[in-house]
Steps between C-alpha positions, in 0.01 A plus 500: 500500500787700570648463193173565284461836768870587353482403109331744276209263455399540845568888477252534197273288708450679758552822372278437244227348716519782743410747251213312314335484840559808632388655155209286492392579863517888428228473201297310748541808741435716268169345379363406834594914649476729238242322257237638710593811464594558124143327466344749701613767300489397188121378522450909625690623183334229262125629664644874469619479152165250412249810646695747307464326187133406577411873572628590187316262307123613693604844466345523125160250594192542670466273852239302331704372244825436661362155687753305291781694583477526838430077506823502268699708800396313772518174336867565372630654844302270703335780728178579678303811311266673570397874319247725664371859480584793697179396686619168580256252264669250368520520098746168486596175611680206388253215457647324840409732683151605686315760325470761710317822417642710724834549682490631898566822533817497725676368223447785218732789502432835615629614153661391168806474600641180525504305778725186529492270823736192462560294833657194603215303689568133648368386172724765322245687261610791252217801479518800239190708461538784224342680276412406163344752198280358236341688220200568699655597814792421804405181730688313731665195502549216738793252475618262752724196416646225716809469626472172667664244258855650521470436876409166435767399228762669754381295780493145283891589389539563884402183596637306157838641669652159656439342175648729303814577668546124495433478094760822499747294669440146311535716197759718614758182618419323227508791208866572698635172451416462119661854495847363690488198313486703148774746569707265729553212290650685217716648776588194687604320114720774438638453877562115405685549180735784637571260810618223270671756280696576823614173513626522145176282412369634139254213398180665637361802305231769593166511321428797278196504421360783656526864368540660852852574707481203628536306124743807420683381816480118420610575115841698667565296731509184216674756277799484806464128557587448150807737516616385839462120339725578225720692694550227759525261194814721324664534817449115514657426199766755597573395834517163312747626223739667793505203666632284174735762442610494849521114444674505174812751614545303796531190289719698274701659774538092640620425118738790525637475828538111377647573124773763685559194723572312208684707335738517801534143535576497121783762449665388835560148371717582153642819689639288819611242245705711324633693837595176624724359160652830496605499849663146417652681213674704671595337797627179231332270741470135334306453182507887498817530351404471171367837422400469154297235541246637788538871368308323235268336743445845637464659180279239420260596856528865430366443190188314593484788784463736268263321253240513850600885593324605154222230578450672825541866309226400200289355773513808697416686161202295439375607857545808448313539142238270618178663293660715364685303191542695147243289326514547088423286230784251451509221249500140685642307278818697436571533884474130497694417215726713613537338842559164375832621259639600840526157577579333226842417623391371837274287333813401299702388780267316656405308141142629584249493198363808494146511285271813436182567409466918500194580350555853304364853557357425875506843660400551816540826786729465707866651699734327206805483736356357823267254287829400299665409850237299621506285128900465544457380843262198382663387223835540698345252781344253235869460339687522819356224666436307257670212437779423236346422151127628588267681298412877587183595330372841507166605298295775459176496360133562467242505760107499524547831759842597330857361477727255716880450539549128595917404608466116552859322580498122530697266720427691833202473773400694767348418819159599504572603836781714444354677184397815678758579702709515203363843476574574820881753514801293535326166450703257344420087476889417482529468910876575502420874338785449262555764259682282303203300437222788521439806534363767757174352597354905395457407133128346539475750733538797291277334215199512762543839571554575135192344435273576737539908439466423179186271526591262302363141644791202535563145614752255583349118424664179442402312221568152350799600355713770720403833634239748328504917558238659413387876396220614384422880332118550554341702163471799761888563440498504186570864346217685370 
């Protein structure tokens, strides 16, 4: 109850029920107390304004012929008349009343002037006797009227009272609570929604039908659940974007903290190997002595040092350009062609057959130099470890969705296993990370990054006969 006393339903309630019965009680007030009176004198005026009308119409006819009038008069006013001479005989009467021929004396008047007698008797009777001129001469007229029914409809409403106060205040509670319920409901909607739009909860919406404030109110505040719901959902999806961001540069700052660890672990070995033949060198301690033949050695390490310095320098490069690459139109098929005369005379030495299939005029956008280093490093890898006498195949050709360069060497297998972290920096699958027998472990490496700011989809698979690299050019980069 408290709660309904405090909510604006229960404030329209009661306001609104105090009012319809207050209201309500004052008309009955004012009928029961002044009714009586504005009756009172507006019967007198009515009867005033009646006579002065009716004297106006006798004033042109003889007595004798104005019988219908003066039934007309007292007919239409309802009053009691009666028209004598100056000598009191009676010359008219209604037809209710008693003919009488002649009235007592103490009523006439002295004189023509008018003489009007109204009281208020127990049974509350109006009087008026005045003059009244005919053609043929002045009489005077008798009215008298009763009073008595206004006295009686007053008393009836005074003792109707009980049940009318009580029909007041059945209709006044219950008028009231139709009236809360119409203008609170809307209300106590809107007061839902915005409570579950508090708690960030947008699925329930106002109603707008109505044309009032309260629809203009219910239309706004939709209008601001739909901008707070695609607010929140933005700053969803952007909260969600930091936090990948966040996740990706700690993942990359793990990589670098983890490549600069390799790096280190890399340059020490050759450099402490060379510190250490030199030191033998020139101390001439054992084997040491002969100089010529670990200066070599040394030259040998210093040159393999130096072969991962610029790996680590074009690397760095790459970083560094990332999205931004000089992409032109380059032709495909040159670059490649021209790739594989580089190694001709590896191929050579390792009695490698060497078969092409370029396919001519493929042109595709691209950074020529960076795309031409990731090319050397696979066909450098499918001839390097393959073995003695193998076939290196390397193919470019059409596509349904554009072109594909396919380096296939045979006589070698990878473990499924190990296939991915071949692209991984410094990742070699000779265990004793001879550079005599491989290379860097950044050449795979480099291609991914090559190719993945580049776009250009790739894959490593064995097949039946060796090892397949793949590329493919999707239509998109080809140039306009």
């Amino acid at each position: 109850m408290d709660k309904l006393r405090q909510g604006i339903t229960g404030k329209i309630f009661l306001i609104t029920s105090l009012l319809l019965f207050v209201s309500a009680l004052l008309i009955f007030s004012l009928f029961y107390f002044l009714l009586p009176s504005y009756y009172y004198q507006y019967k007198t005026n009515r009867l005033e304004n009646g006579f002065n009308v009716l004297k106006a119409q006798v004033a042109s006819i003889p007595v004798t012929e104005a019988q219908e009038t003066l039934d007309t008069f007292a007919e239409q006013y309802n009053v009691g008349l009666l028209i004598v001479d100056l000598q009191g005989n009676v010359i008219y009467h209604p037809p209710a009343y008693i003919k009488l021929k002649r009235l007592p004396a103490d009523l006439l008047a002295p004189s023509l002037q008018v003489r009007f007698r109204s009281g208020e008797t127990k049974e509350r009777i109006y009087t008026a006797q005045k003059p009244l001129t005919f053609l043929d001469g002045t009489y005077i007229a008798f009215i008298s009227a009763t009073l008595q029914p206004i006295d009686e409809a007053s008393d009836a409403i005074f003792m109707f009272m009980p049940y009318v106060v009580l029909i007041i205040l059945l209709i006044s509670l219950g008028g009231a609570l139709l009236y809360a319920k119409v203008i609170s409901q809307p209300l106590l909607r809107i007061n839902r929604v915005a409570k579950r739009m508090a708690q960030l909860d947008f699925s329930e919406k106002c109603e707008e039908g109505a044309q009032d404030e309260i629809g203009e109110l219910s239309r706004s505040l939709n209008e601001l659940s739909r901008n707070l719901e695609a607010t929140m959902s933005d700053l969803t999806k952007a909260n969600a974007q930091l936090k990948d961001d966040i996740q990706r540069e700690r993942e990359q700052e793990a990589k670098r903290r983890e490549f600069l660890a390799t790096i280190s672990h890399e340059l020490k070995s050759p450099i402490t190997a060379v510190m250490g033949q030199l030191e033998g060198m020139i101390h001439n301690i054992g084997a040491y002595r002969d100089r010529d033949k670990y200066l070599q050695r040394s030259y040998a390490i210093m040159q393999g040092l130096r072969e991962l310095v610029n790996e680590i320098l074009e690397l760095s490069k790459l970083e560094m350009v990332g999205m931004s690459l000089k992409l032109e139109p380059i032709s495909l098929s040159d670059l490649v062609e021209k790739v594989i005369k580089r190694f001709d005379y590896f191929s050579s030495s390792k009695q490698i057959n060497l078969q092409t299939d370029i396919q001519p005029a493929v042109n595709v956008k691209a950074d020529s130099t960076w795309l031409e280093k990731a090319i050397s490093n696979v066909i450098d890898n499918a001839i390097k470890y393959a073995p003695e006498e193998a076939t290196v195949t390397v193919s470019l050709t059409d596509t349904d969705d554009g072109f594909c360069l396919r380096v296939h060497n045979t006589g070698t297998h990878i473990e499924e296993s190990q296939i991915e972290r071949l692209f991984q920096a410094f990742t070699r699958l000779e265990k004793s990370r001879n550079r005599s027998t491989g290379g860097s472990g950044l050449g795979l490496f480099i291609v991914k990054r090559i190719l993945e700011v580049h776009r250009f989809p790739y894959q490593l698979t064995n097949d039946e006969g060796g090892v397949l690299f793949t590329i493919r050019f999707p239509a998109s980069s080809s140039p306009d």
